[in-house]
N, C-alpha and C positions, 0 to 999 in steps of 0.2 A: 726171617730177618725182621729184630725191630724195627722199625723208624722213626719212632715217637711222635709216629704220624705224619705221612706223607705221601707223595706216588713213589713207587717202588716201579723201575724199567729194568728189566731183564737186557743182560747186556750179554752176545754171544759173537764171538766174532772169530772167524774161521780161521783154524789153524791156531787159535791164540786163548782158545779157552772161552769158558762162562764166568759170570759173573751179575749180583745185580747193586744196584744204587740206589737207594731213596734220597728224594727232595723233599723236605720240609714243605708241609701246607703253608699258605700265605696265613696272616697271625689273626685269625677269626678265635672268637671266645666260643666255648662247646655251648652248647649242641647241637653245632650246626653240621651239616652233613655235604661231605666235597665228593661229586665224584665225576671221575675223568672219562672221556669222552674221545679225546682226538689228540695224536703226539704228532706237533707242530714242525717241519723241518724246513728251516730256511738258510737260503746261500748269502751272506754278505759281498760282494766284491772289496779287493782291498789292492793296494798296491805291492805285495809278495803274493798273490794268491787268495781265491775265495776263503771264507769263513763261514761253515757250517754252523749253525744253532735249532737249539731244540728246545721246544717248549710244549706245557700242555692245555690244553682247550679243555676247561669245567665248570659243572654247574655247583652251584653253591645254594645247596636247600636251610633255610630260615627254620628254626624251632617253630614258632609261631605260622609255620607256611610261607608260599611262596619261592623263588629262587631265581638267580639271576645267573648267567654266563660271565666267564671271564679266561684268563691267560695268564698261565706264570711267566714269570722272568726268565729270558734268555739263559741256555746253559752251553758252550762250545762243545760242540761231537769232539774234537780231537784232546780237549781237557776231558769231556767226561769218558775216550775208552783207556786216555796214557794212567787215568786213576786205577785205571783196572790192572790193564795190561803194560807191557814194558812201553817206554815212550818210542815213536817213531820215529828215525831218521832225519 
């Protein structure tokens, strides 16, 4: 799967099939080198119900050296399996 550059999550969910998704890297100029580390899962509370989001934990290696840690942008679990799979109830 292309992604024209991003993390790609492997999306399986039972009974409902496979599937995967890529997220666009945050908007760094090349040569810089991303790679992911830890996929982030957090519960928001809301007034219908929690809110699931997913995020990923990366390092970000510099041409020149060095590299720093960071976090993508919040993605909703229930947007990113209805993309895949039929929506839920």
């Amino acid at each position: 799967m292309d992604t024209g550059g991003g993390f790609v999550i492997d999306r399986l969910w039972m009974g409902h099939g496979h599937t995967n998704r890529g997220f666009p890297y945050p908007n760094y100029e090349p040569p810089h080198r991303v790679e992911a580390y830890a996929l982030n899962v957090e519960t928001i509370p809301g007034p219908i119900g929690d809110q699931i989001m997913l995020s990923v934990r990366y390092r970000e290696h510099a041409a020149g050296g060095g590299s720093y840690e960071q976090t993508s942008g919040p993605w909703d679990l229930r947007q990113f399996l209805e993309q895949a799979f039929a929506p839920s109830p």
